[in-house]
C-alpha positions in Angstrom: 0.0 0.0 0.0 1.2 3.6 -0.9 1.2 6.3 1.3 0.8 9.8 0.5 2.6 12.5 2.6 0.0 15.2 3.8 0.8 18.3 5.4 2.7 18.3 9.1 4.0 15.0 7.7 0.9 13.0 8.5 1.0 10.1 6.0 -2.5 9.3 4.7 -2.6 5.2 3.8 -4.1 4.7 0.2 -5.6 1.8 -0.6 -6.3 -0.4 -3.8 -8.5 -3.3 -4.6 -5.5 -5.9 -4.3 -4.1 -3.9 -1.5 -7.0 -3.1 0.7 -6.9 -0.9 4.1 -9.2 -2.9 6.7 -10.0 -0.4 9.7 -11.3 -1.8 12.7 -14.2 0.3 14.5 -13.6 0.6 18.4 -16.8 -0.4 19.9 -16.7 -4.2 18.2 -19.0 -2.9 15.2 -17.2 -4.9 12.8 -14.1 -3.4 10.4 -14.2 -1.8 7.2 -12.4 -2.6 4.2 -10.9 0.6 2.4 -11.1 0.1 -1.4 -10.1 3.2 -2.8 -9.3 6.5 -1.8 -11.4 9.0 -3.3 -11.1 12.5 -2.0 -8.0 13.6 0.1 -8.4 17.1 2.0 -4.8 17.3 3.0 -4.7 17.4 7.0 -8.1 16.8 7.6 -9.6 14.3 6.5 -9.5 11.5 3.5 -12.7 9.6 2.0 -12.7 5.9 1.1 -14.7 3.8 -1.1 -15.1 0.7 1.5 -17.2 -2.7 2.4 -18.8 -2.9 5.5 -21.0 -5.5 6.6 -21.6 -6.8 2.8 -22.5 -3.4 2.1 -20.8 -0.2 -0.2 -20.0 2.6 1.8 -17.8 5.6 1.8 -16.1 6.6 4.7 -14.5 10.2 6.1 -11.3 9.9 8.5 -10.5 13.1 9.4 -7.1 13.1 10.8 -4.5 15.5 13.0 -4.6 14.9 16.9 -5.7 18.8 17.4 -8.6 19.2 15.3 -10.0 15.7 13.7 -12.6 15.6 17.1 -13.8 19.0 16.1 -14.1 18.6 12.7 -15.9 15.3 13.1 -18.4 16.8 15.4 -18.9 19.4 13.1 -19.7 17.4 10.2 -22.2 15.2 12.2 -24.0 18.4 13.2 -24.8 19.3 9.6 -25.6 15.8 8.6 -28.3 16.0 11.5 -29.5 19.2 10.3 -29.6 18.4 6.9 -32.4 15.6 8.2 -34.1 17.7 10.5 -35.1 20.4 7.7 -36.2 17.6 5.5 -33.3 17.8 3.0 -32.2 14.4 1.0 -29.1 13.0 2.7 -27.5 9.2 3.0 -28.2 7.9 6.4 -25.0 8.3 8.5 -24.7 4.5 9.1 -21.7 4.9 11.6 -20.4 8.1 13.8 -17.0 7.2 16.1 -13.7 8.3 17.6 
């Protein structure tokens, strides 16, 4: 598997279909399996194409030990309100530190 550098030398890990990035979820909800990485904001966060549970999904690890909590929590809040106005938007299937 590649890596590419991002900034503050963090080093994103980017998968392929015969090299696959499995990620274990902490709370025993299974693992995904990282496909493909499709979108790379550098120092924040990177989105997978992944399996979980039989099922496609895409996944956003944001990244950097000062700011990924903050950025996650941010990005669940406008999921949520993007429900709670009525507005079209995949269910968020999995939320997690």
């Amino acid at each position: 598997m590649t890596r590419q550098p991002g900034l503050r030398g963090l080093s994103l890990p980017m998968p392929t279909e015969s090299e696959p990035l499995t990620l274990r979820l902490p709370d025993g909800r299974g693992q995904l399996t990282c496909l493909e990485a499709v979108r790379e904001v550098r120092g924040k966060r990177c989105v997978y194409r992944c399996r979980w549970h039989d099922t496609d999904v895409y996944a956003k690890v944001f990244i950097g030990r000062l700011h990924a909590r903050r950025r996650w929590q941010r990005e669940k809040r406008g999921i949520e309100a993007l429900a709670a106005h009525g507005l079209a938007t995949p269910p968020l299937l999995y939320a997690g530190l």
